[in-house]
N, C-alpha and C positions, 0 to 999 in steps of 0.2 A: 603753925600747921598742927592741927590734932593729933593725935597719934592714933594707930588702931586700934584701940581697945576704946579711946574718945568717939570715935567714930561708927566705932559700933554700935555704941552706948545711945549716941545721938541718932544710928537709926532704929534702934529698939523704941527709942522716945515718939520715931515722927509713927513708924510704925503702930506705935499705941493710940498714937491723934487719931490716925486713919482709922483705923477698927473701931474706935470710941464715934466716931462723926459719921459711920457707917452705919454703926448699929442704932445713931439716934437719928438716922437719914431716911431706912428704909418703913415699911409700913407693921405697923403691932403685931400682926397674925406673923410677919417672919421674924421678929425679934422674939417669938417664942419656936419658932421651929433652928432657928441658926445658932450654934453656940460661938461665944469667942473665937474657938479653936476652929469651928466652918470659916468663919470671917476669916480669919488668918490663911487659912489652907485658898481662900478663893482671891485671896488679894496676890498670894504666889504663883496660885494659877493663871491671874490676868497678868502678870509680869510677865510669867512665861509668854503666855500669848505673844504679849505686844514685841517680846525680842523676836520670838522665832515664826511669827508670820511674814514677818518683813511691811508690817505695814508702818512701820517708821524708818525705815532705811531713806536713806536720800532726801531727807525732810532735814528742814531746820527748825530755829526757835522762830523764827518768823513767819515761818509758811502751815498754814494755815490744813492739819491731815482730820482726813475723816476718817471715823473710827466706828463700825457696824457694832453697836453693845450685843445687837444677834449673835453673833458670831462671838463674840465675848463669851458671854453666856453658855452657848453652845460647847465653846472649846473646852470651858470648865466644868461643862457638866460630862465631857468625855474624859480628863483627866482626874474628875472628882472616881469616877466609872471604874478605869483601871486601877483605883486603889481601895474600891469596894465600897464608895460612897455612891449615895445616890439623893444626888440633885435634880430636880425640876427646874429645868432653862428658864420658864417665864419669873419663877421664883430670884435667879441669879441674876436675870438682866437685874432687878433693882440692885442689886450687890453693884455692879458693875456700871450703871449711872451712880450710885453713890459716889463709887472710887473714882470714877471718870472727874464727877465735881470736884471733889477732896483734891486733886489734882490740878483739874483749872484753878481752882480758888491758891493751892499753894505757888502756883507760875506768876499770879497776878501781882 
């Protein structure tokens, strides 16, 4: 069993995949408008999301949820909002199919 500090470690690691596969996933015109630090702030944003909309409650690894990246987007560009950023939704949906893949591809 890892210990916390292993653990953290190794999610700072997958964490860095993800941001890395994200920013070589999305299209050139926004790998110059998103820094690192956007990428980061909008992949904690879709976490939030996906806990506290309740669109994975009651799902398993086998059942098969559908996931609106609109709504995605949307949610992150109201939370990017309240902390004085300002994102364009159609810009974030790619953020947010990127991370959706990064995902399916890490389950496979």
């Amino acid at each position: 069993m890892a210990s916390f500090e292993e653990e953290l470690l190794m999610d700072a690691e997958e964490n860095a995949r993800e941001a890395e596969y994200i920013l070589n996933t999305i299209p050139n015109e926004l790998k110059e408008k998103f820094t690192e630090d956007d990428i980061y702030f909008m992949m904690d944003a879709i976490v939030d999301y996906y806990v506290n909309s309740g669109v994975l409650e009651g799902s398993n690894d086998d059942e098969y949820v559908e996931i609106d990246l609109q709504k995605v987007a949307e949610y992150v560009c109201k939370v990017a909002k309240e902390e004085g950023k300002d994102y364009d939704a159609a810009d974030v949906f790619f953020v947010a199919q990127a991370d959706f893949d990064f995902q399916e591809e890490e389950a496979e």
